[in-house]
N, C-alpha and C positions, 0 to 999 in steps of 0.2 A: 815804456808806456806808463801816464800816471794813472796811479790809484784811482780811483772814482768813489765818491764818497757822498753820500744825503746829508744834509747838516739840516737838523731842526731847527726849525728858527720860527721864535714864540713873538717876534719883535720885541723882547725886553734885549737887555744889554748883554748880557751873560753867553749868549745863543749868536750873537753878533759878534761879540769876539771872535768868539768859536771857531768860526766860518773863517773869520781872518787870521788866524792861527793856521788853519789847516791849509788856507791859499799859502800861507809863507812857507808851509814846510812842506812845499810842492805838490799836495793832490790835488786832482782834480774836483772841484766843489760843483753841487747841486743843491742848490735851498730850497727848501719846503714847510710849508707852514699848516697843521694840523686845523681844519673849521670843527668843531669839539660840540657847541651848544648854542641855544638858539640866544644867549645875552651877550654874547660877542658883538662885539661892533665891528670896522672896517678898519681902524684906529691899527690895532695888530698887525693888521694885512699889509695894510698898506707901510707901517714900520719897517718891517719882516722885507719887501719887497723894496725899499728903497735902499737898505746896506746890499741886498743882492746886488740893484742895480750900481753901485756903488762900487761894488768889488768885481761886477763884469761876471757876474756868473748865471747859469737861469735858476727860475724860481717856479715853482707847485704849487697851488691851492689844493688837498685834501679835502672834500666833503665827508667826513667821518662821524658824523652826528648821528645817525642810525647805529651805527657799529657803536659809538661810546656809549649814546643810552642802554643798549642793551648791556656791553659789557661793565659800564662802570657805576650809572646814572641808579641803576636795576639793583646793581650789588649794592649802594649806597643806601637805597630806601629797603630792601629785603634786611639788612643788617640791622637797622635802626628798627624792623617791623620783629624783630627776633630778640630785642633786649640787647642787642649788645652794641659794641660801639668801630665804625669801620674805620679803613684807613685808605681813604681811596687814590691817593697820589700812589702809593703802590701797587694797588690797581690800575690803575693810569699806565705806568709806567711798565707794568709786564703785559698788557695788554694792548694798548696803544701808541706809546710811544717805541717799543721795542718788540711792539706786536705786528700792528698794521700798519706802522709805517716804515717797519723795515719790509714788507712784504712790497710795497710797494716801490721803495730803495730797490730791492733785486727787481723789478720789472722794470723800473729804467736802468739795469746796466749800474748798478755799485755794487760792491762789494760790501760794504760798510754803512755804518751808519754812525751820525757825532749828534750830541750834544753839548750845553754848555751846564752840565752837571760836574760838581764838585765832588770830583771821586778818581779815582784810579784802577785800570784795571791790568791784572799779570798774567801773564802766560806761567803757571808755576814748572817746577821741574817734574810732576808728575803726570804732567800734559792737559792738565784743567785750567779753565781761566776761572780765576777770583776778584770780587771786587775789593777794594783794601784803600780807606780812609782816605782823604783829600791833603792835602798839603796844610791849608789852614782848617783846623781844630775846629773853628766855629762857626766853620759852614761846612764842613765834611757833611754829604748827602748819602755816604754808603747803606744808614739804614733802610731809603727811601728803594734800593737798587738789590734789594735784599731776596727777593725771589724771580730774581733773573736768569734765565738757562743756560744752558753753556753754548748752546745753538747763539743765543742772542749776546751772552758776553762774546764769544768770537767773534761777533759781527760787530762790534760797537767800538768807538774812538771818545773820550772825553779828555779833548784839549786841553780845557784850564785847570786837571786836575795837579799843575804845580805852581799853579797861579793866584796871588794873593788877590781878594775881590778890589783891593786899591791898583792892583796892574790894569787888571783888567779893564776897569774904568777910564783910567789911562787910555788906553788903545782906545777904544770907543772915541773918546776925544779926538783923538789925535785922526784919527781917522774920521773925524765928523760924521759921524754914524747919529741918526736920531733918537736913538734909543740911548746915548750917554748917560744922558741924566734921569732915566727912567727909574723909577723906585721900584725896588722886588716886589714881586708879588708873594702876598702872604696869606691871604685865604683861600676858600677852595673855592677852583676857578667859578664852577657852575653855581656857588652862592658866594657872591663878592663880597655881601653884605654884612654875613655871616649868621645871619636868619636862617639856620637850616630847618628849623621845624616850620617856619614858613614855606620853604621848599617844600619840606617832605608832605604837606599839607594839599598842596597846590599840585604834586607829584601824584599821590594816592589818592586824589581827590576825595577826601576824611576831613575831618575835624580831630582833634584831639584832645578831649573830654577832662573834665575833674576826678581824682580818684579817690581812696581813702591813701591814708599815710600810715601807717604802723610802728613802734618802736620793737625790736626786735624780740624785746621782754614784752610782749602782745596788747600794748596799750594803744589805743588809737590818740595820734594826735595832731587830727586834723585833717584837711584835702590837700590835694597837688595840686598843678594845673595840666596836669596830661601826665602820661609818666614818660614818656618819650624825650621830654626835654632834661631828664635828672639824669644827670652821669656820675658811677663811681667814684667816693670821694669826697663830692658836692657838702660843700658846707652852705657858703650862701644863697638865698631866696628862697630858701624853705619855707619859709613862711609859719613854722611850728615852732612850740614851746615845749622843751621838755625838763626842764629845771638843771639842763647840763648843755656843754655842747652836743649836738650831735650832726652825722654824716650818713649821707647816702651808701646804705650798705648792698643793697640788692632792690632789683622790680620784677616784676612780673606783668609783661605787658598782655600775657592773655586775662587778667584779671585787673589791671589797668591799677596795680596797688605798686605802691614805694616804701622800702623800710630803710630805716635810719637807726643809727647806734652808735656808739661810741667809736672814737678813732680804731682805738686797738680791736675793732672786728673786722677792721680793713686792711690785716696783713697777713698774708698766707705766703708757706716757701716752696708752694710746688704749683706746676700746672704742665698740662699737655697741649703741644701744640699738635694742629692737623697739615695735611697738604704741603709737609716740609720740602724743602726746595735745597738741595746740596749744593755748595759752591764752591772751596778750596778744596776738600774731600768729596769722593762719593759714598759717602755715606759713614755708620758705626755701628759695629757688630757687641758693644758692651758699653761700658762707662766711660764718659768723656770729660774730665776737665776743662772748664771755658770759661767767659766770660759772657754773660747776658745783657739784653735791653729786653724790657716789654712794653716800648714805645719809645716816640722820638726821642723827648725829652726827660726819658730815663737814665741816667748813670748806670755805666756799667756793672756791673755785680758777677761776682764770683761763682760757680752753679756747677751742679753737677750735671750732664745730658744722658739719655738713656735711650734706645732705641725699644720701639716697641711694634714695631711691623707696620703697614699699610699706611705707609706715609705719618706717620705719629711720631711723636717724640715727648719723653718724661723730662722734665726739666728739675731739681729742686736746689733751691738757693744756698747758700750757706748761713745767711740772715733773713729773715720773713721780709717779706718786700710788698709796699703800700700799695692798694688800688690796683692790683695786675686785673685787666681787663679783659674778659670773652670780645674775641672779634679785633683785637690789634693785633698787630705782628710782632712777633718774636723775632729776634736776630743774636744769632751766638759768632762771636768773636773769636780770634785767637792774635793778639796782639791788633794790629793795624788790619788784619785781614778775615773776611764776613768767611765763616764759616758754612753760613745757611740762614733759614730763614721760614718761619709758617704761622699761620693762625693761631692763634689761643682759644681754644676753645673747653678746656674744665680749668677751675681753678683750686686747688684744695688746702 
């Protein structure tokens, strides 16, 4: 009897292959396609529903929009309502994609669940599954897959994880799937536009006010336009003069003020993450050797890990590292393979 397997399918390209990868190496497919927000068009759907119909399989409509807002939509503006800054496609992603839509894979009869994520997952020899880097480098999504359980890695298939994004496109073609020539999506879904303080405006139904500005050496110099919209780092559109450069060091949105300072206030080598997620190991009873990210588009870095009980974890670098940020996610490494993964939540 074949496998029986849910294949996410968002209607881009990547989710289409997927599907068609997994009919060829004989399981049984089921498509289904996540409804997430209310700026979704029909466009998706009907994408998503013409390669099913294509490859002779059935297809789901998911109404998940109550469950997302709460789980992701929630955590997106509570994070941003907190000064810090979220990361919600991993929210996404331990929640709904490998949340509620496997719950609902196991009520029609799969064992499984696939997407068309660029990643790999192992069965190690200590009987845990890990997630472990994609085949091609520059789209590997492992960080993105980073606090996923072992409940939902055992359940999960990611086909194209040995597959170059030029194969993949290929197949699409070739298979005259409508989604070929679709372009990645690169913002977050729920602001296309990438207006988020529009969103979160519209979301909270607020406004977000002018504040003072500070130099960390206690000089005022100037207003903001909300503090909400300044992230860690931020050089440009300050809008302030302070006879140097400077950068967004720190806010305080209960007092709606933003400070700025020179680059070098913006490197620290330690932080603690929370709500750490195990994944090639279970767990570290002392000091751990690794490799770090504190966010997508961080290089990896060298670090020391440290266990501190209740889901925590001490991280400190071996070189001070720029801009680490309250509220992204942490992901520690051991070569090609995700060690773990949690919040950042101090940074020192």
């Amino acid at each position: 009897m074949k496998e029986r397997v849910l294949v996410a399918m968002s209607g881009g390209v990547d989710s289409s292959a997927a599907a068609w990868v997994l009919r060829e190496q004989g399981y049984e497919c089921v498509g289904a396609i996540m409804r997430l927000h209310e700026k979704e068009g029909s466009t998706d759907v009907e994408d998503a529903r013409s390669v099913a119909e294509r490859l002779g399989i059935p297809f789901h409509v998911f109404d998940f929009r109550e469950e997302f807002g709460a789980l992701v939509k929630q955590y997106f503006a509570d994070t941003y309502a907190a000064g810090d800054t979220p990361n919600p496609c991993v929210q996404c992603n331990r929640q709904m994609k490998f949340g509620k839509l496997l719950e609902a894979a196991r009520d029609l009869g799969c064992s499984k669940i696939a997407t068309g994520h660029y990643a790999r997952i192992a069965h190690l020899d200590n009987g845990r599954f890990a997630v472990k880097k994609g085949a091609e480098a520059a789209r590997d999504q492992s960080y993105f897959l980073s606090l996923l359980t072992q409940d939902q890695l055992g359940a999960t298939l990611f086909p194209l994880s040995d597959l170059p994004k030029a194969e993949v496109r290929r197949i699409a073609e070739e298979q005259g799937f409508v989604s070929a020539r679709k372009r990645d999506s690169q913002d977050i879904c729920f602001v296309p536009d990438g207006d988020y303080v529009g969103f979160l405006e519209q979301y909270n139904e607020r406004e977000y006010v002018p504040g003072p500005v500070y130099h960390l050496d206690g000089r005022h110099l100037g207003e903001h336009r909300g503090a909400i919209r300044y992230t860690l780092g931020q050089r440009k559109g300050l809008g302030v003069s302070a006879g140097e450069p400077v950068y967004v060091c720190g806010k305080s949105m209960a007092e709606n003020t933003v400070y700025v300072g020179p680059e070098s206030a913006l490197f620290a080598d330690t932080l603690i993450a929370e709500d750490f997620v195990w994944g090639a190991i279970p767990g570290i009873d002392g000091p751990l050797r690794c490799k770090a990210r504190v966010r997508y588009r961080h290089a990896e870095q060298s670090a020391l890990a440290e266990p501190l009980g209740d889901g925590r974890v001490k991280v400190t670098f071996d070189e001070p590292q720029r801009a680490i940020t309250t509220g992204q996610v942490l992901v520690l490494y051991d070569g090609d393979t995700v060690l773990g993964g949690g919040t950042i939540r101090e940074v020192k």
